[in-house]
N, C-alpha and C positions, 0 to 999 in steps of 0.2 A: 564763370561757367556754371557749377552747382552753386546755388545758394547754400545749402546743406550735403556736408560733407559724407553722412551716416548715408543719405539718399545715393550719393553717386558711390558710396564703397556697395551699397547695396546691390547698386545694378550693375557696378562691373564683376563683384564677386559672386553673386547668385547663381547662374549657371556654370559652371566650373568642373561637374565633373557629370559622368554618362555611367548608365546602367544599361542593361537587356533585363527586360520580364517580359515569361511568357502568359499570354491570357488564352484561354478558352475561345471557341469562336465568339459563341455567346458573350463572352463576357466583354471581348472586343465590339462588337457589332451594338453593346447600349453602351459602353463606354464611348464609340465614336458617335451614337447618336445624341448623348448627355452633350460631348462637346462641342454639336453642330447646334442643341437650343442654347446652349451658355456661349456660343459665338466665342468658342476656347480652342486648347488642343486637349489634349491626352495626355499629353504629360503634364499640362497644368491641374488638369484635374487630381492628378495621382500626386503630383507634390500637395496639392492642396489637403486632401484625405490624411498622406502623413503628416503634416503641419497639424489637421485639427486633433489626429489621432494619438498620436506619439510623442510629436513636439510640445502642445499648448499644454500639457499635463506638467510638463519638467517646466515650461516654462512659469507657469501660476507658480510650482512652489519654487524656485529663483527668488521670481518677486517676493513669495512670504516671507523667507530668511531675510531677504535685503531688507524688510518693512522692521521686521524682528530687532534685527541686526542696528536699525537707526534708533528705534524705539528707546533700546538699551543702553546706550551710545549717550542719550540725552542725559543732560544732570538734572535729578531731581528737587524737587523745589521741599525746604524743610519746611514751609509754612504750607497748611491745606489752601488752593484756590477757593476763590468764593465768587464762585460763575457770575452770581446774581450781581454780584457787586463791578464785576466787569463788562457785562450786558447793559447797564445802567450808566457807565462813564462812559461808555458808547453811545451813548443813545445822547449822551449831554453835547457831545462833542461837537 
């Protein structure tokens, strides 16, 4: 069915729960016209805003700890690398 199993939790779990917010006329009336040029809705819009706004900040630093978190994780090498010297048996190869 899904080749990817992340894709179809995605799409069945993604809408899941409902809110009410109230806008302004105004604010409704270029929100509904924002989502008549992006050929969207309104609430796509507004999930979109909190994803860029709220979400993508927590999410960047997730990713740093986890980079952090691998980086550390690795075991050190007692002997210093010698780039050059590795760049060169690559290149023989």
């Amino acid at each position: 069915m899904y080749a990817n199993m992340y894709v179809y939790n995605k799409l069945t779990n993604m809408l899941s729960k409902r809110t009410n917010i109230l806008f302004s006329n105004e604010m409704w009336e270029e929100l509904n016209t924002l989502a008549k040029e992006r050929k969207s809705s309104i609430g796509e819009i507004v999930r979109s805003a909190i994803e860029d706004v709220y979400l993508s900040e927590r999410k960047r630093v997730l990713f740093q700890n986890a980079v952090r978190a691998i980086i550390h994780a690795r075991p050190k090498s007692e002997k210093e690398i010698d780039y050059k010297e590795l760049i060169n048996e690559g290149r023989n190869e």
